[in-house]
N, C-alpha and C positions, 0 to 999 in steps of 0.2 A: 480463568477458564472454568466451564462445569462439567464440572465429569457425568453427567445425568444427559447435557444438551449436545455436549460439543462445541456450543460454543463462547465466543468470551471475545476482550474488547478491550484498546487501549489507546491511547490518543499522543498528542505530543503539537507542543506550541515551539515555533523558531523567532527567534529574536532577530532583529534587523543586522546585528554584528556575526552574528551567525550564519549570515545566508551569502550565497556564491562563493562557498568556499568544499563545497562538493560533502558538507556533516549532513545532507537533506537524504543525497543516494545514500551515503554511507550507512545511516539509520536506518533508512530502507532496508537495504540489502541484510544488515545483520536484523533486524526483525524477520524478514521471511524467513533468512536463515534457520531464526529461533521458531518459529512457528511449524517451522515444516522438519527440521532436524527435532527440537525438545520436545514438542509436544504431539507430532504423528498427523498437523491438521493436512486436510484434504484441500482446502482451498482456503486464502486469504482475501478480504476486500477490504479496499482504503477509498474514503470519502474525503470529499472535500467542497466548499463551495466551487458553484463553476465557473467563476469570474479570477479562479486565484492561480494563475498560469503557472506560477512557480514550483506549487505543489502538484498539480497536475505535471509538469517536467518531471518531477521527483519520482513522482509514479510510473511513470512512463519510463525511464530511465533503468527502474527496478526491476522490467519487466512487465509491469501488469494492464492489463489491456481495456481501453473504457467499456462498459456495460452498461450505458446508460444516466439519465438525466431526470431528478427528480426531487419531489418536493419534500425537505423534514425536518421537523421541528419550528421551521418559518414559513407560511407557502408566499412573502416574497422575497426568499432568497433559493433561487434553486442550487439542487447542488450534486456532481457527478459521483459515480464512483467507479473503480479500475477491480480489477478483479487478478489473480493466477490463480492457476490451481496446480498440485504437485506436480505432474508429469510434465509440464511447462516450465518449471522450473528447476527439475531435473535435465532435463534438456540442455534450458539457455545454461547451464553449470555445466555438465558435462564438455558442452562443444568451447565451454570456456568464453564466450560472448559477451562482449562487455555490456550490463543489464542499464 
């Protein structure tokens, strides 16, 4: 992360023997965790292509809310991204909600 911008970026591949076994939320959840407890951010976004449901579940799952569909880095592959930001996630924590 830059401490000049605020902001910063980090990615993560799941492997086939890895998947439906609930490590996709898990990961989630402790990243916002970390993002919102370690480092003070105000808000988080997770991209993803928009054909790839599982990740998109993952997101969803975490809490974070779609914000749109858009082209980057391929314009033919679109791809979505989910968003929370603090008080949302202070929230779904507090009332204890499964994310």
């Amino acid at each position: 992360m830059s401490s000049t911008t605020g902001r910063g970026s980090t990615g993560s591949r799941w492997g086939s023997s890895c998947t439906r076994h609930g490590g996709g939320a898990a990961s989630a959840l402790a990243a916002l965790d970390f993002g919102f407890e370690q480092h003070g951010l105000q808000r988080i976004i997770s991209v993803t292509a928009a054909a790839h449901a599982a990740a998109r579940r993952v997101m969803e799952k975490a809490g974070l809310r779609y914000g749109g569909t858009r082209y980057w880095m391929n314009p033919d592959v679109p791809v979505v991204w989910y968003a929370i930001d603090r008080a949302a996630w202070r929230a779904s924590k507090s009332e204890g909600r499964p994310r």
